[in-house]
C-alpha positions in Angstrom: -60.9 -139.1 45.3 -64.6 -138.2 44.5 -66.2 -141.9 43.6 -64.1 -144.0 46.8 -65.2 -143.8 49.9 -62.9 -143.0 53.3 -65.0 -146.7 54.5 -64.0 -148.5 51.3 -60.2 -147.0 51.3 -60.0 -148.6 54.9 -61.4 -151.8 54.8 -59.2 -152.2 51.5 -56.5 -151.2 53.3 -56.7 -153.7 56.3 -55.9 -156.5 53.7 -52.4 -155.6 54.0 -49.6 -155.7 56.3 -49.7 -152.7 58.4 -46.0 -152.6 58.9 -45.7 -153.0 54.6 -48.6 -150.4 54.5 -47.1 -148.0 57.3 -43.7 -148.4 55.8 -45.2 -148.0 52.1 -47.2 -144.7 53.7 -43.9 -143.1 55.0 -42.4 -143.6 51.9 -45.0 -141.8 50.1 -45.5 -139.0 52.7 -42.1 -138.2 52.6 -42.0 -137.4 48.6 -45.4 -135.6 49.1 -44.1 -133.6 51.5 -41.1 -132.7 50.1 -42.4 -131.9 46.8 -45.0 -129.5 48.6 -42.3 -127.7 50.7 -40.1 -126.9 47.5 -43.4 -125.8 45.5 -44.0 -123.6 48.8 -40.8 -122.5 49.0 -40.7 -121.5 45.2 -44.0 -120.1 45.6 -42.9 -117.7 49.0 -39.2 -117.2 47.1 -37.5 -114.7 49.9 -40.7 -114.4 52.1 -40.7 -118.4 52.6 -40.4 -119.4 56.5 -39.0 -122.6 57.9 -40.3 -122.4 61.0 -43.6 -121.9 59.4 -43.1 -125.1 57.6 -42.1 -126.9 60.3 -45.2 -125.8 61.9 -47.6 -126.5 59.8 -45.8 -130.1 59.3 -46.7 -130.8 62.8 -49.9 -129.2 62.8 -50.3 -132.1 60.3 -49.0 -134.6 62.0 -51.6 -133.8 65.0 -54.6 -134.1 62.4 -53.2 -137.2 61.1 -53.3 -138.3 65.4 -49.2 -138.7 65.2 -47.8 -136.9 68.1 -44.2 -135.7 67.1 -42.4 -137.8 69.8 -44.7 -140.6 68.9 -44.0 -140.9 65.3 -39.8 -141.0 66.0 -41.1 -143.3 68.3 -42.7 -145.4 65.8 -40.5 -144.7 62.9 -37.6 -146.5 65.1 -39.7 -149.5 66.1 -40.7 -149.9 62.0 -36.7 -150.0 61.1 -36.2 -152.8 64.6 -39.1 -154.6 62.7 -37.4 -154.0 59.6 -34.2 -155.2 60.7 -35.9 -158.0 62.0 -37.8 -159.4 59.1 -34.0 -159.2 57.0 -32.0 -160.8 59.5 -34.9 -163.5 59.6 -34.8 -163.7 55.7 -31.1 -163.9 55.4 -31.1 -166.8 58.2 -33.8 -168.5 56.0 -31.6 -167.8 52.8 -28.7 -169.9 54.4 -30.5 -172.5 55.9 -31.6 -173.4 52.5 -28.1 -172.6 50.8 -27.4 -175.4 53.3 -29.4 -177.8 52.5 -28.5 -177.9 48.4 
């Protein structure tokens, strides 16, 4: 990242939606991560470890301050929101097929 600071990164991202930009960063982490456990997997071949995987995932997910029950916890309350936002659309949608 070299040239951008941690500060700038930040305030840029408070400009968005933090459900878009938490929904947007699960998205993301999830190819990241999978990519990394195949090249890890690849890279170990018969020596490779799942539960050694799955402990250094939540080793992770400590740094990052997601606790393991908390993020399920929060995963489920970003697909309610989710849920939320397209019933709301869709009742928008035929308010104004309605109207025409």
């Amino acid at each position: 990242m070299g040239s951008i600071s941690y500060e700038a990164l930040k305030a840029q991202a408070a400009e968005y939606d933090p459900d878009d930009l938490a929904s947007a960063r699960l998205a993301v982490r999830s190819e990241k991560e999978a990519s990394a456990e195949e090249k890890v997997r690849v890279a170990y071949g018969d020596h490779y470890d799942p539960k050694t995987m799955c402990d250094a995932k939540h080793d992770v997910a400590v740094m990052l301050g997601e606790g393991e029950a908390g993020s399920v916890v929060e995963k489920l309350r970003r697909m309610a929101r989710e849920e939320k936002r397209l019933q709301q659309r869709h009742t928008r949608e035929k308010k104004h097929e309605e109207r025409l």
